[in-house]
Backbone bond lengths (Angstrom), bond angles and torsions (degrees), N, CA, C in turn:
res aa  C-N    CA-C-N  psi(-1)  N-CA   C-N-CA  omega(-1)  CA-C   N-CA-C  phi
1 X - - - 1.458 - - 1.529 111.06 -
2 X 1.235 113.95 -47.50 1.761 120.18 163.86 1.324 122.37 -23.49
3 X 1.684 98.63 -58.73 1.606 109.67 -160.81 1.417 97.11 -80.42
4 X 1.613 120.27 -36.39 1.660 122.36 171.90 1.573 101.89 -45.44
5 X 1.516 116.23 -56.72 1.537 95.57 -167.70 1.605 109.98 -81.57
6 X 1.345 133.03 5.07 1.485 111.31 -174.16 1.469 98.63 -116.49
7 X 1.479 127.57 19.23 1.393 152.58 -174.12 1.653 99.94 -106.24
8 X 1.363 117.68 -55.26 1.297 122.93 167.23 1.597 122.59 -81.28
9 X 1.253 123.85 -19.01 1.434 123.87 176.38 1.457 100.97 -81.33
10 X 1.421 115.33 -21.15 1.964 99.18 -177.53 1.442 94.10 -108.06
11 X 1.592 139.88 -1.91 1.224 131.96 144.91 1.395 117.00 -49.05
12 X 1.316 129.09 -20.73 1.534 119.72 -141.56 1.308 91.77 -128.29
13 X 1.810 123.80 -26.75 1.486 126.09 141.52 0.669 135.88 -41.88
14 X 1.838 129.36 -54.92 1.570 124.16 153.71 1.444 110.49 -50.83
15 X 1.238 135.66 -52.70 1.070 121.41 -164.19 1.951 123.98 -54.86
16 X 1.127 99.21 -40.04 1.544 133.22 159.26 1.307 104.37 -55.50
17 X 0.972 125.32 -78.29 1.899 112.32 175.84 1.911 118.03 -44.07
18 X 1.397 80.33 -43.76 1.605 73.06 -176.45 1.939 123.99 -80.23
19 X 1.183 98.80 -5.66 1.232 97.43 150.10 1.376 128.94 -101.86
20 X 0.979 153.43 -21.32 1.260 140.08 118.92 1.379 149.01 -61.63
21 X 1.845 95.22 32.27 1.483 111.90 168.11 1.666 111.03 47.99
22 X 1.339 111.08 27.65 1.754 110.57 153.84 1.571 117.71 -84.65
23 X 1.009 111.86 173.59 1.237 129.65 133.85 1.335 124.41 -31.72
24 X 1.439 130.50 163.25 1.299 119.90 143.98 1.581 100.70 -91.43
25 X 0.492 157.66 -102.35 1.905 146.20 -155.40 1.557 100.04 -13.81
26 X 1.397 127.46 -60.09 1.084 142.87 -173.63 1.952 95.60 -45.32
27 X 1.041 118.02 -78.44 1.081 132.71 168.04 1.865 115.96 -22.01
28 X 1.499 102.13 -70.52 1.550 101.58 177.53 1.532 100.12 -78.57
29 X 1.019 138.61 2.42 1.760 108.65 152.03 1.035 120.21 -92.52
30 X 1.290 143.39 -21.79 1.771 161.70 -179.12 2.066 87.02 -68.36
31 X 1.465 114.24 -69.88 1.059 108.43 -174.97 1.821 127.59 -65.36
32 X 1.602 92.91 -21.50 1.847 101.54 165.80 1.706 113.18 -64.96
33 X 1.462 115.03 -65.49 1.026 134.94 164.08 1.425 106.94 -22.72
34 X 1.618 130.49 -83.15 2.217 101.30 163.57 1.057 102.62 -84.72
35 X 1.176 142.11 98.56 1.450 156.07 127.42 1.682 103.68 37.37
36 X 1.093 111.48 11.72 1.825 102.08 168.34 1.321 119.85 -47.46
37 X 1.696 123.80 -25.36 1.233 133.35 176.47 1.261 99.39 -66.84
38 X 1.003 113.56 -72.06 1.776 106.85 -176.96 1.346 127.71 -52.48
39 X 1.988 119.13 -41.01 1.212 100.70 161.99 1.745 110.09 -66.19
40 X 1.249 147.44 -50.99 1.597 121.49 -177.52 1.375 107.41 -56.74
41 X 1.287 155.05 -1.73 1.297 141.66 -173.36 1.805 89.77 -93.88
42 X 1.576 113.25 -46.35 1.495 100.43 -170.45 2.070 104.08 -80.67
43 X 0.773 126.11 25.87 1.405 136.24 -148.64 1.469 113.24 -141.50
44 X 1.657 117.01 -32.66 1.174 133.22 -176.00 1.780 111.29 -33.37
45 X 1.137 114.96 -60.78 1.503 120.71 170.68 1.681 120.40 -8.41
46 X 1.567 88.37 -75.04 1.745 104.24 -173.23 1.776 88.03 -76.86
47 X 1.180 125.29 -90.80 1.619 131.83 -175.06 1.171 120.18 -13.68
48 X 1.518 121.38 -49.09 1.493 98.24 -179.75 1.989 119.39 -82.72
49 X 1.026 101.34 27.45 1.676 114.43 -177.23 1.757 92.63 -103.75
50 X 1.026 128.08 -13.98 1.600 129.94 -159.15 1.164 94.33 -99.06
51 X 1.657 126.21 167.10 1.438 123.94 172.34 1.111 117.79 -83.33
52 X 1.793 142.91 158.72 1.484 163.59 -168.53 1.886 82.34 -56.19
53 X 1.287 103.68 -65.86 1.404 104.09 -162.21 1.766 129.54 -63.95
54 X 1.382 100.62 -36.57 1.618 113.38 148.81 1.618 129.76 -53.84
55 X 0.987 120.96 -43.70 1.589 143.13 142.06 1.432 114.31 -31.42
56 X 1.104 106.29 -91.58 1.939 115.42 157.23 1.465 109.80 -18.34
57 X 1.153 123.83 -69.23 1.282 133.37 161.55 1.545 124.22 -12.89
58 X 1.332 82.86 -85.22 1.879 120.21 -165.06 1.781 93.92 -68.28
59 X 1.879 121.78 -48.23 1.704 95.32 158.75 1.271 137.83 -43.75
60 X 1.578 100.75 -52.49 1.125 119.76 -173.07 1.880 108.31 -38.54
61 X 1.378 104.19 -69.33 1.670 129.00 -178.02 1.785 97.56 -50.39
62 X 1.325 125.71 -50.69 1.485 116.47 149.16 1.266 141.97 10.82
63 X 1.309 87.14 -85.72 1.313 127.01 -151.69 2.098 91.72 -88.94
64 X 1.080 101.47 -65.11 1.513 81.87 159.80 1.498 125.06 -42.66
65 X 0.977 95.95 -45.43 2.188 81.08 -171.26 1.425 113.79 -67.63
66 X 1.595 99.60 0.92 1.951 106.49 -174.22 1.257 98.94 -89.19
67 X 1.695 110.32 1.92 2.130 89.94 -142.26 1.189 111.45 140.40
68 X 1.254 100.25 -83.49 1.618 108.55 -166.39 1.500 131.08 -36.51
69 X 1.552 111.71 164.77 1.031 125.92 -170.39 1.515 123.80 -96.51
70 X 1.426 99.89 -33.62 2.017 93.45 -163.52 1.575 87.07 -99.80
């Protein structure tokens, strides 16, 4: 179950970078930085049943209310 969620949390990093034209490093520090990693790591359950692109989304919208920019 571990490797399922840290198999899908750096799936959902690339996926996240590549829509906002980062990096992946670029990507998992922007998303470390507001803790979106940690809420999907405590969250994984329901979230990884949802689509890459809804996800993408729903960080994205996140990550603004922390702060963020993109």
């Amino acid at each position: 179950m571990a490797s399922d969620k840290a198999q899908y949390i750096v799936a959902l990093i690339a996926e996240f970078a590549a829509h906002h034209r980062l990096t992946t490093v670029q990507a998992a520090q922007y998303l470390g930085s507001y803790k979106a990693l940690e809420l999907y790591d405590r969250q994984y359950g329901y979230l990884h049943t949802q689509s890459f692109a809804s996800n993408v989304r729903d960080l994205s919208a996140y990550c603004r209310r922390m702060g963020g920019t993109l």
